[in-house]
N, C-alpha and C positions, 0 to 999 in steps of 0.2 A: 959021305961028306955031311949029309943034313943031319944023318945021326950021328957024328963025333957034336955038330952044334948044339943040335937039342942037349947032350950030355952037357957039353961045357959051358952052356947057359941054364941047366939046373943047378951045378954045384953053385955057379956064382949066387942065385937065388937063394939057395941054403942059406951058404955063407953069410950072404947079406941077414936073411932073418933071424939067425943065428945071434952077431951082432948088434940085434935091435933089441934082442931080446935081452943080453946082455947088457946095453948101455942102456937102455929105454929107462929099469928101475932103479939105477943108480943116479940119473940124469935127474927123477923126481924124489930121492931120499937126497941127493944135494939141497932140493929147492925148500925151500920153507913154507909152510901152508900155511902162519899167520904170524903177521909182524909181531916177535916177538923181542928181536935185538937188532941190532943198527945193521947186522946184514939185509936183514929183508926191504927189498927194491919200494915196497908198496908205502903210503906215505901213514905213518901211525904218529906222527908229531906236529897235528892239528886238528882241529876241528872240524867235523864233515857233515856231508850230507845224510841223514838217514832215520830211522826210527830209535827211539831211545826210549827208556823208564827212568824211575826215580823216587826217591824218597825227602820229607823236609819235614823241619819242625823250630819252633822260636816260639817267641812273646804275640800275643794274640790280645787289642785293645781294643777295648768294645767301650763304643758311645750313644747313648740315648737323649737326642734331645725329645724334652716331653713337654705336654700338655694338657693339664685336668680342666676340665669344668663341672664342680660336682653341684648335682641341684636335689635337696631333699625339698623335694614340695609340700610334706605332710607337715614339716617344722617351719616354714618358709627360710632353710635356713641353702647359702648357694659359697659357691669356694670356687675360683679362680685361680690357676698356678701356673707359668712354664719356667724350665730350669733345664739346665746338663748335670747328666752322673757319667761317670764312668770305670766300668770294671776290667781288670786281665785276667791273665787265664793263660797257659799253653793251648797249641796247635802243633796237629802231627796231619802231613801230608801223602799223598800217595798221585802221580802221576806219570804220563803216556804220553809220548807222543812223537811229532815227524816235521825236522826241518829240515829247511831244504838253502842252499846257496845260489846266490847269483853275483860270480864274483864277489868280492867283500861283504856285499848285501844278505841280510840272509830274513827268512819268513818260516815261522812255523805254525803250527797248531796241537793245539793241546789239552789232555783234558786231565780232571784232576776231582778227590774226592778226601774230606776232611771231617776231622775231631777236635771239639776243642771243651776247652773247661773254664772258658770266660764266665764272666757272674760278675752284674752290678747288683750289689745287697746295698738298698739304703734306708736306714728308718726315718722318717719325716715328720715335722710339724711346722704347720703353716697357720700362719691368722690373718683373720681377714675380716673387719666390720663385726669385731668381736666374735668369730667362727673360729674356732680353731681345730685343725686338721691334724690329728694324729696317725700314722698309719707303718706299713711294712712295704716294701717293694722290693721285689726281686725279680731281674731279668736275666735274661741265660743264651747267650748261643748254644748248640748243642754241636752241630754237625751242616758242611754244606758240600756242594759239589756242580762243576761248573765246567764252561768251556772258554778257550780264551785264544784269541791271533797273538803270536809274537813275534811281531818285525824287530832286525836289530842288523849291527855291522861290525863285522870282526876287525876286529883294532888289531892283533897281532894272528899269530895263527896258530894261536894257543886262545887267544883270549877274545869273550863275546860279547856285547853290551847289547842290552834286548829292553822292549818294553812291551808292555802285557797290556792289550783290551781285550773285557769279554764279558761274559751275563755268569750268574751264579743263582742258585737255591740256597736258603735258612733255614734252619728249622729254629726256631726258637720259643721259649716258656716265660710265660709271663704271668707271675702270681702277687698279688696284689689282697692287701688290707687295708682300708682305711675307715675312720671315725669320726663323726663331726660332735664337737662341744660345742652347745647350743646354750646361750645365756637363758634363762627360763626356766629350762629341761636337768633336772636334777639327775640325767646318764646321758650317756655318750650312745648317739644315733651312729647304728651300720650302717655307710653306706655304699663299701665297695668290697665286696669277699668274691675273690676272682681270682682262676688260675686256668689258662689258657695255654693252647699251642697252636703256634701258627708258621704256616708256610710263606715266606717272601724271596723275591724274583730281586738281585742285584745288578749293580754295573761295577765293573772290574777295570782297575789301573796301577800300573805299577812300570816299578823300573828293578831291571838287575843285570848280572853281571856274571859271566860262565867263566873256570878255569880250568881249561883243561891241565890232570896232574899223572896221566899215563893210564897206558892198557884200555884205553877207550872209556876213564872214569873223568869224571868231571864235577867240582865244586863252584855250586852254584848259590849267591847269595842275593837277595831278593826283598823290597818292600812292595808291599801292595796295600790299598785303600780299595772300600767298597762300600758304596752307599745303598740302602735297602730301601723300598715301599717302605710308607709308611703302617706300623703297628696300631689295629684300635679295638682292643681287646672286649670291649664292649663301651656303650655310646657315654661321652663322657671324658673318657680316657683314650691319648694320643703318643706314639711313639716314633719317632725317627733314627732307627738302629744307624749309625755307621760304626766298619771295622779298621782295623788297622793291621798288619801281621809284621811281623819283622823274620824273617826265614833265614836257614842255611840249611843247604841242601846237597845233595848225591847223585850225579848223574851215570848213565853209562847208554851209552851210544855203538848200536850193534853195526859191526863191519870190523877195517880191519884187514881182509882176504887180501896179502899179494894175487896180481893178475898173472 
């Protein structure tokens, strides 16, 4: 009797494993491993929480308010100036990073590294108590890179409004000519042949706008302002870079996985 049981409790055993075996890999070539059409359970028709990259690029507006006080002592001769220039230029982005939701709310952080080709060229003449300032001035963003918080709130579940604080690095070149005409002096005194690089520390704000447009990519448009330390290339001369960027950009936000 115990052995007809052990018997007819291994076949059932088989049986059963037999059937797992069977339906187990048909049960998972049903299922879909990433939302890729309206069958799949998992939600790919919003924006989520997680790590993303990206690329951006637009108009890049570069503002220097400036500062001369030139003093040539040998000539008793002195020049006074402040004024605003300002140059553009493209900017191409490249950044990283990870937000996160809280209900509607959402908060990320981010970080980000750039190129750009702004350039204030301005040639100058100034008079001043019969001085007059002839000269070259060229200033340059080259390149910056920075971190920045992005609080924001999704307005749809497609769509993100965000705003950006954070710090940033410059690099920027500052090459400078100028010449003072001196009533008296039959040529024109050197008094500034200067071409410098310098590194400056930013503050970051901005506002923009995500749309998600499928497969976990997202179109991002974006202004941001940044005010810099100020620039003083040598004593005399005074710079206060701000930027300005206007962006469209490319997101893509890793997930996706039905559970």
């Amino acid at each position: 009797m115990k052995k007809w049981i052990r018997q007819w409790a291994n076949k059932i055993a088989i049986n059963l494993v037999g059937a797992s075996a069977f339906l187990l890999p048909a049960q998972l070539l049903s299922q879909p491993l990433i939302c890729s059409n309206s069958e799949c359970e998992c939600q790919n028709d919003t924006i989520e929480s997680g790590f993303y990259i990206g690329a951006s690029g637009g108009l890049n507006l570069l503002r220097f308010r400036e500062r001369l006080n030139i003093v040539e002592e040998e000539a008793g001769a002195s020049l006074f100036h402040t004024g605003s220039h300002m140059g553009r230029g493209a900017v191409a982005n490249i950044l990283a990073g990870y937000g996160q939701f809280f209900g509607n709310f959402y908060l990320g952080i981010e970080g980000f590294a750039n190129i750009t080709s702004s350039e204030d060229k301005v040639s100058v003449i100034h008079t001043q108590g019969g001085v007059t300032d002839t000269g070259f001035e060229s200033k340059r963003l080259k390149y910056g890179y920075g971190v920045s918080l992005l609080p924001g709130y999704k307005l749809t579940d497609t769509l993100l409004l965000y705003g950006r604080f954070g710090r940033s690095k410059g690099r920027f070149e500052v090459n400078t000519s100028i010449s003072l005409d001196v009533p008296g002096i039959p040529f024109p005194i050197v008094s500034v042949v200067n071409f410098a690089k310098k590194d400056r520390r930013g503050h970051d704000f901005g506002l923009g706008v995500e749309k998600l447009l499928g497969n976990n990519v997202s179109l991002r448009l974006e202004y941001t302002y940044t005010y810099y330390k100020k620039l003083v290339p040598i004593e005399g001369e005074e710079y206060k870079p701000q930027n300005n960027q206007f962006l469209i950009g490319i997101l893509y936000r890793f997930g996706g996985f039905c559970n």
